[in-house]
RODOZA-594924 format. One line per 8 residues: number of its first residue (from 1); their letters; for each residue x, y, z of C-alpha. Coordinates in nm, 2 decimals. Example, Ala and Ser with C-alpha at 12.3 -4.5 7.8 and 13.67 -1.06 7.14 Angstrom:
1> as> 1.23,-0.45,0.78 ~ 1.37,-0.11,0.71 .
This chain:
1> xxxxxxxx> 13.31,6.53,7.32 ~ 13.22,6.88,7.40 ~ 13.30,6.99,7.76 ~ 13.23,7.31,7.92 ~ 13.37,7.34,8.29 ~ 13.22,7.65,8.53 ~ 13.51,7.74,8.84 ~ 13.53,8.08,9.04 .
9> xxxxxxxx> 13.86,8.03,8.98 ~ 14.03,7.89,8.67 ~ 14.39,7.79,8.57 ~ 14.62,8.12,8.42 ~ 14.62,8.12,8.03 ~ 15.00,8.11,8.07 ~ 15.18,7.77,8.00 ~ 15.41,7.77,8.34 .
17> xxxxxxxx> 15.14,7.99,8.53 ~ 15.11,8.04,8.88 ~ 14.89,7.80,8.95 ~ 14.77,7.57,9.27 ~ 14.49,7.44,9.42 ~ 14.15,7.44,9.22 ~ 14.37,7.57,8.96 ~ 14.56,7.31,8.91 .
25> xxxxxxxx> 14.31,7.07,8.94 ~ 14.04,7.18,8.65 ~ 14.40,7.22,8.45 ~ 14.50,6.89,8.51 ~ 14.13,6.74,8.42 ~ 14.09,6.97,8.17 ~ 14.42,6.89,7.97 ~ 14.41,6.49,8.04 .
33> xxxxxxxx> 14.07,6.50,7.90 ~ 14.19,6.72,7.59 ~ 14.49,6.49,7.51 ~ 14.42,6.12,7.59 ~ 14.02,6.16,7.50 ~ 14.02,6.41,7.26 ~ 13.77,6.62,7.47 ~ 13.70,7.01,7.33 .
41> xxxxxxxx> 13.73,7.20,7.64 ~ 13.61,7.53,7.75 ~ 13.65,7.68,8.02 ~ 13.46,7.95,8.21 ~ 13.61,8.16,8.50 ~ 13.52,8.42,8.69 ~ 13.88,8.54,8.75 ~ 13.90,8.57,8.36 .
49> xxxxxxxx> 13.84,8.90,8.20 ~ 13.94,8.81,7.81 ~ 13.89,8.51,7.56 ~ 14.23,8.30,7.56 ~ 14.38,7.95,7.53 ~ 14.66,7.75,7.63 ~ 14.73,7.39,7.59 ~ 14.40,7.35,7.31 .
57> xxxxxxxx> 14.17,7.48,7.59 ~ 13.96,7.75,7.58 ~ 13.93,7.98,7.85 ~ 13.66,8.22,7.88 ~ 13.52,8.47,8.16 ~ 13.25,8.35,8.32 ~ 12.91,8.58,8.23 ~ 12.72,8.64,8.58 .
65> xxxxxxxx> 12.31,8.53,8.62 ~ 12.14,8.36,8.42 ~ 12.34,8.47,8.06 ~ 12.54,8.15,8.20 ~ 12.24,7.90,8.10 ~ 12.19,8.06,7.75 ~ 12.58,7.98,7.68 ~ 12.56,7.63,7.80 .
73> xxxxxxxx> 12.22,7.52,7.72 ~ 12.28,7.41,7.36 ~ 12.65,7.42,7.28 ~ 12.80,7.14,7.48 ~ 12.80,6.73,7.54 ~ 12.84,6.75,7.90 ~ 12.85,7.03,8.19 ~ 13.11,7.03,8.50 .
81> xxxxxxxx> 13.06,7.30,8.77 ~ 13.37,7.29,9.02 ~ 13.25,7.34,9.39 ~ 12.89,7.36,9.49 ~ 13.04,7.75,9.57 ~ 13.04,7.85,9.20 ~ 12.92,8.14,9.17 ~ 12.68,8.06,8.91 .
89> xxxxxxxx> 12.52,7.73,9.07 ~ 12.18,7.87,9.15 ~ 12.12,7.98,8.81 ~ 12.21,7.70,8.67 ~ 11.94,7.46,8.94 ~ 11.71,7.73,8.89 ~ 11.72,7.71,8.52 ~ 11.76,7.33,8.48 .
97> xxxxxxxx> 11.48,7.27,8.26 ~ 11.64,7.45,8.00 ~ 11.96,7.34,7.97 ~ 11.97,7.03,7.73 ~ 12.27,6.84,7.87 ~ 12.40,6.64,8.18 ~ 12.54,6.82,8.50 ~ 12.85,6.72,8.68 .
105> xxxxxxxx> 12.89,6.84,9.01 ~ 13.19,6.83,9.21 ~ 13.10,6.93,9.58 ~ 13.41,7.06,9.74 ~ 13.28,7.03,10.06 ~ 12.94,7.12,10.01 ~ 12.93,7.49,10.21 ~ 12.68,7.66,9.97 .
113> xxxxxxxx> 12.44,7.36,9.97 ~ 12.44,7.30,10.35 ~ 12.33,7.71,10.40 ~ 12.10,7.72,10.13 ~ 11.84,7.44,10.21 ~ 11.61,7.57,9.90 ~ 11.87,7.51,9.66 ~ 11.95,7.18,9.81 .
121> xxxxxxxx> 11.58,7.08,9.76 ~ 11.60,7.19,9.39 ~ 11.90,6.95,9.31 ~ 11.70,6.71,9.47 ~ 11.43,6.72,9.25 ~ 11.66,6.70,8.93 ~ 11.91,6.47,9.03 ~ 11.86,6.27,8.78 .
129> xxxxxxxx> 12.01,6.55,8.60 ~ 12.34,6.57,8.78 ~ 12.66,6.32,8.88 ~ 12.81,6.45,9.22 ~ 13.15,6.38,9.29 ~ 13.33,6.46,9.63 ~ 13.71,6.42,9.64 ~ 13.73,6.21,9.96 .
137> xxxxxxxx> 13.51,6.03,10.18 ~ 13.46,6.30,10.45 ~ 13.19,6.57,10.54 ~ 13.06,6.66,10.18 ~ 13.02,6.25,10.12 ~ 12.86,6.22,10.44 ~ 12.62,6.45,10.36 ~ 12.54,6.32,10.05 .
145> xxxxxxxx> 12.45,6.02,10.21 ~ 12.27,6.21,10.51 ~ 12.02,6.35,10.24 ~ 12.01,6.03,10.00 ~ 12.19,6.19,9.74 ~ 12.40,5.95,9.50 ~ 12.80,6.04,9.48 ~ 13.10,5.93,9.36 .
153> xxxxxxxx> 13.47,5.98,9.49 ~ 13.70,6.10,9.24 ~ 14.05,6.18,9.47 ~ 14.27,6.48,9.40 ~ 14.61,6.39,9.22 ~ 14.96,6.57,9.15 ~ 15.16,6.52,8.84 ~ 15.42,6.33,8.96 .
161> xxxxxxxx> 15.64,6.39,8.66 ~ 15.63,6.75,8.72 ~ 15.84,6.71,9.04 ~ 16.04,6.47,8.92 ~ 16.20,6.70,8.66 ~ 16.17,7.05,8.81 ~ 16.62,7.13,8.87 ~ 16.54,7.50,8.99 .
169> xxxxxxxx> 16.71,7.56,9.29 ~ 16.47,7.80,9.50 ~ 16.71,7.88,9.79 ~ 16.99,8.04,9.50 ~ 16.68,8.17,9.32 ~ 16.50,8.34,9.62 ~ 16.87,8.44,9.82 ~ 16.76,8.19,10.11 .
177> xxxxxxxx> 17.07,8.12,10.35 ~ 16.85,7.96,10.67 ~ 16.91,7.64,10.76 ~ 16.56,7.51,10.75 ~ 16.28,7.62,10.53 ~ 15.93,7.58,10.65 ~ 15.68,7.59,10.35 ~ 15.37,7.75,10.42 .
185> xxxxxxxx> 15.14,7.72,10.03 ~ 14.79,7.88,10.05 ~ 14.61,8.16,9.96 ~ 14.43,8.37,10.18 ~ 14.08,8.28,10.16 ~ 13.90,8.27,10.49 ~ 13.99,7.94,10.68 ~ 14.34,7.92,10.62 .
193> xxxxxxxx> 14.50,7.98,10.93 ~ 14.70,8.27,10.81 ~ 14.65,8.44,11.17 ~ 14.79,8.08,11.30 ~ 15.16,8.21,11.13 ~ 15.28,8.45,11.36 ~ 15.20,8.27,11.70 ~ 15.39,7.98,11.56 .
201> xxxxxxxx> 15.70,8.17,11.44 ~ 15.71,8.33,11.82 ~ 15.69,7.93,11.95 ~ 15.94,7.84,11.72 ~ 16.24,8.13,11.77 ~ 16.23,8.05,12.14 ~ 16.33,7.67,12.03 ~ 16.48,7.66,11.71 .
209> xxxxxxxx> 16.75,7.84,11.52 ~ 16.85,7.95,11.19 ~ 16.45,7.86,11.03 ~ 16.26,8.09,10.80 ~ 15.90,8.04,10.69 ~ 15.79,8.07,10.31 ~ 15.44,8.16,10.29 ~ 15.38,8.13,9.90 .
217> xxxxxxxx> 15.06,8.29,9.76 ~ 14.86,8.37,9.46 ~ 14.64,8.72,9.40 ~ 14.27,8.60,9.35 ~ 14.03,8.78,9.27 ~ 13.87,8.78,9.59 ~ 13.74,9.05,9.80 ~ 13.94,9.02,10.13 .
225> xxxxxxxx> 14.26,8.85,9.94 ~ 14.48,9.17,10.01 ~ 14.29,9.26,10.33 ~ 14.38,8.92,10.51 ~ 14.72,8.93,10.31 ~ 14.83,9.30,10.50 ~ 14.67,9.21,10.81 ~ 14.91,8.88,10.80 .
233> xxxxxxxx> 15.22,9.09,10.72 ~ 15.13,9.36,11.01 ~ 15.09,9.10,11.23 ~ 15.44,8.95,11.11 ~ 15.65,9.21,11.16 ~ 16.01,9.19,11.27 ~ 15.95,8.76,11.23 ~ 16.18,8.63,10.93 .
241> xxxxxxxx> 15.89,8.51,10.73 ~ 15.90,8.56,10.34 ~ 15.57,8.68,10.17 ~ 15.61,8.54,9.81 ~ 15.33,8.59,9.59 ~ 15.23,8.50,9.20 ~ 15.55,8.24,9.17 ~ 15.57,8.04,8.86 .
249> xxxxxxxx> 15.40,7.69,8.90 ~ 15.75,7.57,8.85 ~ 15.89,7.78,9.11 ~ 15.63,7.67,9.39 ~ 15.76,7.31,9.24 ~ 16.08,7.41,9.38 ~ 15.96,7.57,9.66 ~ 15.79,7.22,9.81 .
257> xxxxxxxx> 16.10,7.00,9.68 ~ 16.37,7.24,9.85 ~ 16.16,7.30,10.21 ~ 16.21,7.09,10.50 ~ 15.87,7.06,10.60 ~ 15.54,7.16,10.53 ~ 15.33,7.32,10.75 ~ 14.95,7.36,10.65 .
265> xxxxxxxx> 14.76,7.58,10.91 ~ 14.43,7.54,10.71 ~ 14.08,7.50,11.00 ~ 13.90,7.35,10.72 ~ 13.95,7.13,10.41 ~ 13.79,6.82,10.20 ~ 14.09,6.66,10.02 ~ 14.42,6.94,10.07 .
273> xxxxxxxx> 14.64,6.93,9.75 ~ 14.93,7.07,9.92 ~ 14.96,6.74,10.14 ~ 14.97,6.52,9.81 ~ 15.21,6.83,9.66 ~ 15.44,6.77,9.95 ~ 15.43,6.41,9.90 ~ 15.52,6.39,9.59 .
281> xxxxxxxx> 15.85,6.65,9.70 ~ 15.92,6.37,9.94 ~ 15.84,6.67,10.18 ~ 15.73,6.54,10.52 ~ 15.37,6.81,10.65 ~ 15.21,6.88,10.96 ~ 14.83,6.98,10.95 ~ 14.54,7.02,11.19 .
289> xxxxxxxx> 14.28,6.69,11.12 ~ 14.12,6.85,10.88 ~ 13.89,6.73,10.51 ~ 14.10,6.38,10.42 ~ 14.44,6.38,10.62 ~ 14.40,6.11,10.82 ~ 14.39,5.89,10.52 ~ 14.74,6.06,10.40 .
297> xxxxxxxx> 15.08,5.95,10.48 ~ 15.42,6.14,10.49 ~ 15.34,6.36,10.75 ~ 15.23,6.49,11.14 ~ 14.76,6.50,11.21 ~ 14.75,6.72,11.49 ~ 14.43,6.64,11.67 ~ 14.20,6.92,11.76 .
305> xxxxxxxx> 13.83,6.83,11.81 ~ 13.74,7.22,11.88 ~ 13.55,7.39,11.62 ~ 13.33,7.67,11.52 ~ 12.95,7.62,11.46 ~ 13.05,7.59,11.06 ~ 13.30,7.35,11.11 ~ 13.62,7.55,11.18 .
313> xxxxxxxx> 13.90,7.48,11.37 ~ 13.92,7.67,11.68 ~ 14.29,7.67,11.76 ~ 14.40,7.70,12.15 ~ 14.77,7.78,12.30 ~ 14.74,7.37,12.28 ~ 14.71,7.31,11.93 ~ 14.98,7.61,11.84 .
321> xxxxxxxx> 15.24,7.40,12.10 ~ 15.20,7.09,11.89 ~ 15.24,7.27,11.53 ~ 15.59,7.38,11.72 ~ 15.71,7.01,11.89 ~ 15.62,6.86,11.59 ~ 15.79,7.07,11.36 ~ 16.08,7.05,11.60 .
329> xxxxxxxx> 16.09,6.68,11.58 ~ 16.04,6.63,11.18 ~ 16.34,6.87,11.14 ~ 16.57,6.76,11.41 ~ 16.51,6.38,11.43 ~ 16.67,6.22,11.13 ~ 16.50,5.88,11.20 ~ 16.15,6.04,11.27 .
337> xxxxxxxx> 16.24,6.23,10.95 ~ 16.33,5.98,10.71 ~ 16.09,5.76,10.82 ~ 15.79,5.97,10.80 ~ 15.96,6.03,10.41 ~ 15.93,5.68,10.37 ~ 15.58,5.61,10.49 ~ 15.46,5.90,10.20 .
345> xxxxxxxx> 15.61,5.70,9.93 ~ 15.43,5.40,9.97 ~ 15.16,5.35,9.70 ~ 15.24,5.71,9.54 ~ 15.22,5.65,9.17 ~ 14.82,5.59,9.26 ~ 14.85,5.99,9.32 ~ 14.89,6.05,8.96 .
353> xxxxxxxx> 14.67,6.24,8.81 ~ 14.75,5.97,8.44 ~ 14.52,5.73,8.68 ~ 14.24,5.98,8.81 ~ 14.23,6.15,8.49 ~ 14.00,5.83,8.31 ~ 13.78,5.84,8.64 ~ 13.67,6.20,8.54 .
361> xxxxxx> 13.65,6.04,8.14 ~ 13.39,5.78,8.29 ~ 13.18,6.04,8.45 ~ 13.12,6.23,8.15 ~ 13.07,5.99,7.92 ~ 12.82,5.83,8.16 .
């Protein structure tokens, strides 16, 4: 089966990339499918500029307007656009009628559909012609059911293999002598609570010694990436927080196996990889209620019913008190600790992506 998958985003044509998030999700789908279904994938990204391959996967950059539809139309089994945010998703509703295969769609929280009510009616015209798939059973689901819109959950997943045998030891590697490590993993797209950093760190020095936080980061190819990155670091100055950016996948391994907690300051999510990331690490999180945490063990939910008219976390002297007692507690109380540890290992082989993998293989071959 020929399968063509459409990101903003797609996984580095490096074997050992740096690669997280989105990334590594359409890379784990993309090479399950390729090697237990024997699935031809390409993929097209927008942060690709040149034809490569890794893994028997094809990457290719993603062609802007309507040039998508005449790539696509004739030349592949089955279609899957990751996030209703692609950048090429209007052209291909638009141009549905002349695109001669079926459409999977997974949501990723829906943003683009809910402010574009013209495109929303479109796909509801043709939805015969598309699968949606959310990732948890949160505000893109309920809005699929809001508008009668048929959808499937397919969860996120972590390779749990990939932890298990990563031996790199990130504090020797990255000349860290603090006691504690606090692991802060995303990029800085708008919504990630990067601002959140600073006022943290200036909670936490008051009450805790000897700590460092790791943000770890990759360079996107996305307009305000280094804007929101040097306004981070401006605003960080004098704190002992490490900016580490473009780490090889196995290094941010290390990085979430070798922390002592991970602290996610993200004001809106669906279904956070990270969490299950840290997880697997046996890596106990804290993170503001947002997308699918609640359902998620191993870690801290602060709750914060505040947000923004688009959904957003509005975050108070309140909620920035709680990131620091919490944090406090996970690394100072051993029984807190280890059993918070112990409540994320229940179930976790379900995580792996071997057993989320054949949901995607069902959806295709539908």
């Amino acid at each position: 089966m020929k399968l063509a998958i459409l990101c903003n985003f797609g996984p580095y044509p490096t074997v050992g990339g740096s690669v997280g998030g989105s990334e590594a999700v359409i890379a784990e789908i993309a090479e399950g499918l390729t090697k237990r279904y024997g699935f031809q994938v390409d993929i097209y990204g927008h942060n690709y500029s040149n034809i490569s391959s890794y893994n028997g996967i094809n990457l290719f950059p993603c062609p802007k307007g309507d040039s998508i539809v005449d790539k696509i139309s004739n030349n592949y089994s089955h279609v899957f656009i990751y996030s209703d945010s692609q950048w090429n998703i209007n052209n291909i509703i638009h141009n549905i009628k002349s695109i001669n295969c079926k459409i999977s769609l997974c949501l990723v929280g829906a943003y683009h559909m809910q402010s574009h009510p013209e495109i929303l009616e479109l796909l509801k015209k043709n939805i015969d012609r598309f699968s949606l798939i959310t990732h948890s059973k949160t505000s893109d689901y309920e809005w699929c059911k809001k508008n009668n819109l048929p959808v499937r959950i397919i969860p996120n997943g972590v390779n749990l293999q990939e932890f298990k045998e990563n031996k790199i030891d990130f504090r020797e590697k990255y000349s860290i002598k603090e006691k504690y490590i606090i692991n802060s993993t995303n990029n800085f797209f708008f919504g990630k609570g990067f601002e959140i950093l600073p006022k943290i760190y200036k909670k936490l020095f008051n009450n805790l010694d000897d700590f460092i936080i790791s943000s770890v980061s990759n360079s996107v190819k996305y307009p305000y990436d280094k804007i929101f990155l040097n306004r981070t670091k401006n605003q960080c100055k004098g704190m002992n927080i490490r900016f580490l950016r473009d780490l090889p996948r196995e290094d941010v391994v290390a990085a979430f196996q070798q922390s002592d907690i991970l602290m996610s300051c993200s004001k809106k999510e669906v279904a956070p990889l990270v969490i299950l990331e840290s997880r697997a690490s046996k890596l106990p999180w804290i993170s503001m209620d947002v997308g699918n945490v609640k359902e998620v063990s191993g870690g801290i939910v602060i709750s914060n019913n505040n947000i923004d008219h688009k959904g957003y976390k509005i975050v108070d002297d309140k909620v920035i008190d709680s990131y620091a007692s919490n944090i406090i507690d996970l690394l100072t109380n051993k029984e807190l600790r280890q059993s918070v540890i112990d409540d994320g290992q229940k179930n976790i082989e379900k995580l792996d992506w071997s057993n989320i993998v054949p949901l995607y293989n069902e959806v295709f071959r539908g």
